[in-house]
N, C-alpha and C positions, 0 to 999 in steps of 0.2 A: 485777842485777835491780832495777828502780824502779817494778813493781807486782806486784798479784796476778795469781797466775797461776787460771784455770777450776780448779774441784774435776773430780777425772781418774783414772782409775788405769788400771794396767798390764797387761794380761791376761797377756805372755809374759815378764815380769822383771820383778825386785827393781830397786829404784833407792836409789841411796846419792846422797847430798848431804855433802860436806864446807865448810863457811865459811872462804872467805880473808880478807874486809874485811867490815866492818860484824855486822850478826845476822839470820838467816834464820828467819821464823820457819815451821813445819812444820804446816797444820792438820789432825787425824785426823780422824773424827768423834765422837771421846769427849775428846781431847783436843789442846795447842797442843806443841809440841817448840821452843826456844827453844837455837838451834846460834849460839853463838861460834865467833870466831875457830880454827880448828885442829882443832873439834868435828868427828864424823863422824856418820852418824844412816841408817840402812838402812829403809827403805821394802816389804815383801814386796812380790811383786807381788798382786793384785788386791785392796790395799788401796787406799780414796777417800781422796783425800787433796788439797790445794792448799798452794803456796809463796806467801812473801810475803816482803818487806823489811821490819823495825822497823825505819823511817825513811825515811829517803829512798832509799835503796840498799844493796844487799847483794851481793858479790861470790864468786861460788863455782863451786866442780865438781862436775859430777854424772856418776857414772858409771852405765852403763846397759849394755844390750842391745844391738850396733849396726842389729839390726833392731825396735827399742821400737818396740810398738800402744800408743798415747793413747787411750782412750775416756772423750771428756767427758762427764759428768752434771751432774743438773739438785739441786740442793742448796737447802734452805730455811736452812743454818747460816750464808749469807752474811751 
């Protein structure tokens, strides 16, 4: 990952995020979740939320639903 991704949440699943390389940071909208390396971090589903990289990149897996609904919103926390 080498940007932000839309604030989004998931209508039909949770989403888990685990960081391989660099730090992934997590936005809710009360607050940031900052995942190291190894860190794991679960996401309910029809929480808003967006990913981003501290830095330049961040490297990771996300496990999900193999049929995920995205629905992006319109967010003033940019």
């Amino acid at each position: 990952m080498t940007e932000s991704y839309h604030w989004h949440y998931h209508p039909n699943s949770d989403e888990t995020f685990m960081t391989i390389e660099g730090t992934l940071l997590i936005d809710l909208e009360t607050k940031t979740i900052e995942l190291l390396p190894g860190q794991l971090f679960t996401i309910p589903k029809n929480v808003v939320h967006r990913t981003r990289p501290k830095g330049a990149r961040s490297v990771n897996i996300t496990m999900e639903h193999s049929q995920l609904k995205t629905v992006i919103t319109e967010s003033e926390l940019d």
